[in-house]
C-alpha positions, 0 to 999 in steps of 0.5 A: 530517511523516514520510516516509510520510505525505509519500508518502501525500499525494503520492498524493492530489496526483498523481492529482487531476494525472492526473485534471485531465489524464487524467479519461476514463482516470483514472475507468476507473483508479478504477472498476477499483480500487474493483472489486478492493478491494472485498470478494470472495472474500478480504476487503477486509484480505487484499486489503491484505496481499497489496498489500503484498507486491506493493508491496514487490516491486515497489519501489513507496514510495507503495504501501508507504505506501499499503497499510500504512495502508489495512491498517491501517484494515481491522484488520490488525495489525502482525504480520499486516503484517510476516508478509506482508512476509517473504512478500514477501521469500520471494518477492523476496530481498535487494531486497525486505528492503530495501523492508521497512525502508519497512514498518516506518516506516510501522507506526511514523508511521501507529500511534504515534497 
């Protein structure tokens, strides 16, 4: 399996961990995340744009991975994908370029199906 794939299912397996562990806190988490995913204001796509520029400043491989495939799902292309990860560069330099790379794998493991 590839890297961010990998990193993708980890994701589901650590928070079905805090879920059996934290579940009062863990259905607040989610019931908060569903809210600010959903279409508002900016649809569900620019929503995911914009998460991944956050998750490359905030040096954050599960999100990277997370957010390129969930872009991905809501029709964002990979030049819309790269775009915002020059923004995210703009924002956060050197460190973000390098988070970059992280964007790339995953436009590469999550299209060549």
């Amino acid at each position: 399996m590839e890297k961010m794939e990998e990193l993708y299912k980890e994701i589901g397996t650590g928070l079905k961990k805090f879920g059996e562990q934290s579940p009062e806190k863990m259905k607040a988490f989610a019931g908060f995340m569903e809210a600010v995913e959903s279409k508002g204001a900016l649809s569900v796509k620019h929503k995911e744009l914009i998460a991944i520029a956050l998750s490359i400043n905030a040096h954050c491989e599960w999100c990277i991975a997370y957010h390129v495939k969930k872009a991905l799902e809501q029709g964002a292309t990979p030049d819309e994908i790269r775009e915002a990860s020059w923004v995210a560069v703009l924002m956060g330099g050197g460190p973000a370029l390098m988070y970059f790379q992280l964007v790339d794998k995953a436009l590469e493991e999550f299209t060549k199906r």
